[in-house]
C-alpha positions, 0 to 999 in steps of 0.5 A, spaced: 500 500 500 506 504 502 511 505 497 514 511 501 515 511 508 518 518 508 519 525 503 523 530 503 520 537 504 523 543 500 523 548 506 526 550 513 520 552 516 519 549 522 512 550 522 510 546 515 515 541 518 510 541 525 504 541 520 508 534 518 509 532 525 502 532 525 499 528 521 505 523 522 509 523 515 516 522 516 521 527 513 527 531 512 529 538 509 532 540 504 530 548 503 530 550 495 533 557 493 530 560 488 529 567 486 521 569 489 521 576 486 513 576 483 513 576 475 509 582 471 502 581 470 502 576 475 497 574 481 498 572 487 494 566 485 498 564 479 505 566 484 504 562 489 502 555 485 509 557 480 514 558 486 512 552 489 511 547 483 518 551 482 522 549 489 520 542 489 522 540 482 528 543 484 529 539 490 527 533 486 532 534 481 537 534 486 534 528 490 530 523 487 531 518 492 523 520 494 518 525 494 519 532 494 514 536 497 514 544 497 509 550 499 508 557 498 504 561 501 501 569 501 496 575 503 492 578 499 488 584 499 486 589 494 490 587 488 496 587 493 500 581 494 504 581 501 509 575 502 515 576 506 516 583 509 523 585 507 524 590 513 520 594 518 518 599 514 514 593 510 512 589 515 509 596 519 505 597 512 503 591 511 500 591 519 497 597 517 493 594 510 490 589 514 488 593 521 481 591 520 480 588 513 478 581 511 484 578 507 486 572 503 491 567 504 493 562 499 497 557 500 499 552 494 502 546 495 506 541 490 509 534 489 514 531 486 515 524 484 516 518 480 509 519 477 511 527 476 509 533 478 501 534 483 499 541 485 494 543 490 491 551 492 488 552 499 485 559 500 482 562 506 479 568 509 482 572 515 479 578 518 483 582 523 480 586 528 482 594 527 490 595 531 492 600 533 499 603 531 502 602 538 500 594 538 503 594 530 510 596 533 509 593 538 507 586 535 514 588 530 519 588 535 517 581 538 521 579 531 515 574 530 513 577 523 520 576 520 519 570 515 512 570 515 507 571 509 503 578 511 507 579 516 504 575 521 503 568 524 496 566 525 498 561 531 503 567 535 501 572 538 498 574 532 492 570 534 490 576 538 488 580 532 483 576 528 476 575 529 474 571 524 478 566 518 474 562 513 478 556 510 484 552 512 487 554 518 493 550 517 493 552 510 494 560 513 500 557 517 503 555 511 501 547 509 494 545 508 493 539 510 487 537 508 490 538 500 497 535 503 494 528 506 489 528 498 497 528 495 501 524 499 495 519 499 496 518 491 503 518 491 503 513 495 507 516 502 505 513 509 502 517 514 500 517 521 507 514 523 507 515 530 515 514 530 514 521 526 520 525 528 517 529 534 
């Protein structure tokens, strides 16, 4: 029934690997480096589903000795796409955009394999309460919005901020695991081993 009893997950983030954990796929790490500058023209919808199709052929074509599993993740609002902030001036801005707002994350997810190359997209809506300017720069000196789409982790403390999500909370961390289990599934990869590294 299994033909893989572990994959390798093209990102070092430690909250898709703990989404993994979660669901008992054993795993290692090989984090893809790719240039993730938007294309002109291009949607958020479309960004996200390129780089992360994009990081896990390049993971595969480096080590196919088992799947590869890649995600990428971002806000958008208003035809805006936030991904990671790059400095404080980024991140305050973004906090302010969504002060308030109800936006949209999309996560997309791909699979490389023996079989070829599987996609998957989740998409969710999240309201924020409105933040004041204070609770914005006091949110960004905690270093929690460093590294994260939107400038904001939805299962720190920024869980204080929204008022309403409709969607995958698991996809707004950054790996939708009902998609993630619907592909890794097909390619045959075991789950819910409870040998999982924890």
């Amino acid at each position: 029934m299994y033909r893989f009893d572990s994959i390798t997950l093209a990102s070092s983030s430690p909250r898709r690997r703990e989404l993994l954990r979660q669901i008992g796929v054993d795993h290692g790490v090989q984090a893809a480096d790719i240039d993730e500058h938007r294309l002109a023209d291009e949607t958020a919808w479309a960004y996200v589903q390129r780089l992360a199709a994009h990081k896990a052929q390049v993971v595969w074509a480096q080590n196919s000795a088992r799947p590869v599993l890649a995600a990428d993740t971002a806000v958008a609002l208003n035809g805006q796409l936030f991904a990671k902030p790059a400095d404080r001036t980024e991140g305050l801005a973004m906090l302010r955009a969504l002060s308030g707002q109800t936006h949209r994350v999309l996560t997309a997810i791909a699979l490389c394999s023996q079989e070829g190359l599987a996609c998957a997209l989740s998409e969710s809506e999240v309201t924020f309460r409105a933040l004041s300017a204070d609770e914005q720069v006091r949110y960004w000196q905690t270093g929690e919005p460093l590294g994260k789409a939107g400038g904001y982790a939805i299962q720190g403390l920024a869980a204080s901020f929204i008022t309403r999500l409709v969607g995958s909370y698991s996809g707004v961390m950054g790996l939708p695991l009902a998609e993630t289990t619907q592909l890794l599934t097909a390619a045959g990869v075991r789950m819910w081993n409870q040998e999982s590294p924890r």
